[in-house]
C-alpha positions as CSV (number, residue, x, y, z in Angstrom):
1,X,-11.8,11.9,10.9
2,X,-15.3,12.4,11.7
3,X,-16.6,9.0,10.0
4,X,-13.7,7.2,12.4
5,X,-15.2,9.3,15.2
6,X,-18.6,8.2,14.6
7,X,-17.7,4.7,13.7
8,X,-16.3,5.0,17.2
9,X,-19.0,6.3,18.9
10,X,-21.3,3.4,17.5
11,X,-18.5,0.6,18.8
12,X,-17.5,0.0,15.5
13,X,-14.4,1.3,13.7
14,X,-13.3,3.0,9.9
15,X,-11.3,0.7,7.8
16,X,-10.4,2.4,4.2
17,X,-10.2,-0.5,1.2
18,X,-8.4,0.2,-1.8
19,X,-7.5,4.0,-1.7
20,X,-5.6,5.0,-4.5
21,X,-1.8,5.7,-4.4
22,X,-2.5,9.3,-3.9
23,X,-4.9,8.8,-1.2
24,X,-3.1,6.3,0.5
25,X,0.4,8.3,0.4
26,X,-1.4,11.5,1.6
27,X,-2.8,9.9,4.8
28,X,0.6,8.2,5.5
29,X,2.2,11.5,5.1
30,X,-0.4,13.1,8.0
31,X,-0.5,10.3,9.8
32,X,-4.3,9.0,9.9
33,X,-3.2,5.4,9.0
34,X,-2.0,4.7,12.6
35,X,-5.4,6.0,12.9
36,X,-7.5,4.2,10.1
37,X,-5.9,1.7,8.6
38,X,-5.9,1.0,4.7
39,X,-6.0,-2.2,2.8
40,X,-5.1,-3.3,-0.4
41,X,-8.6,-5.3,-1.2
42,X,-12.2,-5.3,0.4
43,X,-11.6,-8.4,1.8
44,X,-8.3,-7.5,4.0
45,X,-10.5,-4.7,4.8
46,X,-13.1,-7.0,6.0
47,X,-10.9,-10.0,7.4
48,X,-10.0,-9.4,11.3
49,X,-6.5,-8.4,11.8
50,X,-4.2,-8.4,14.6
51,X,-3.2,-4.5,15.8
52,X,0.2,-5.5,15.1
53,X,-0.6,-7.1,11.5
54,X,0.9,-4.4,9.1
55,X,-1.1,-2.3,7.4
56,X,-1.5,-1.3,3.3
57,X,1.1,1.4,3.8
58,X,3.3,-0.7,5.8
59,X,3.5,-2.9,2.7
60,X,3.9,-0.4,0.3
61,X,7.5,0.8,2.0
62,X,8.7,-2.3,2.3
63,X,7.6,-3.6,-1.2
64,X,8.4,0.0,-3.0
65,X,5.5,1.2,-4.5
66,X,2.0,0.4,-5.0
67,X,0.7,-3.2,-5.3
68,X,-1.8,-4.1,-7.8
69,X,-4.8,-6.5,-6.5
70,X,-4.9,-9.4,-4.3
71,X,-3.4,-11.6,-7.2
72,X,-6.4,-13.0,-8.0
């Protein structure tokens, strides 16, 4: 939280890019990805998304499970 709090500060803002399954699932349970969103690759990290674009966990429940990659 303090990173995103900083990023903040600075105008920018914390974006998390491949977090494992464990990591991922642990801030889904606590609720910091409505805060700081996770993505599957660097690149949907990097790529501008849309506030209402869903995020890595998102995916995850309505795929069940983890998802390997960007397929490429």
């Amino acid at each position: 939280m303090s990173a995103h709090h900083a990023a903040q500060r600075h105008g920018g803002r914390l974006r998390l890019a491949a977090p494992s399954p464990a990591v991922a699932e642990t801030l889904g349970i606590v609720g910091l990805t409505e805060v700081i969103p996770c993505h599957p690759t660097l690149r949907d990290a990097l790529w501008p998304r849309q506030p209402d674009e869903p995020s890595m966990a998102d995916a995850r429940h309505s795929h069940g499970g983890h998802q390997e990659g960007d397929g490429e």
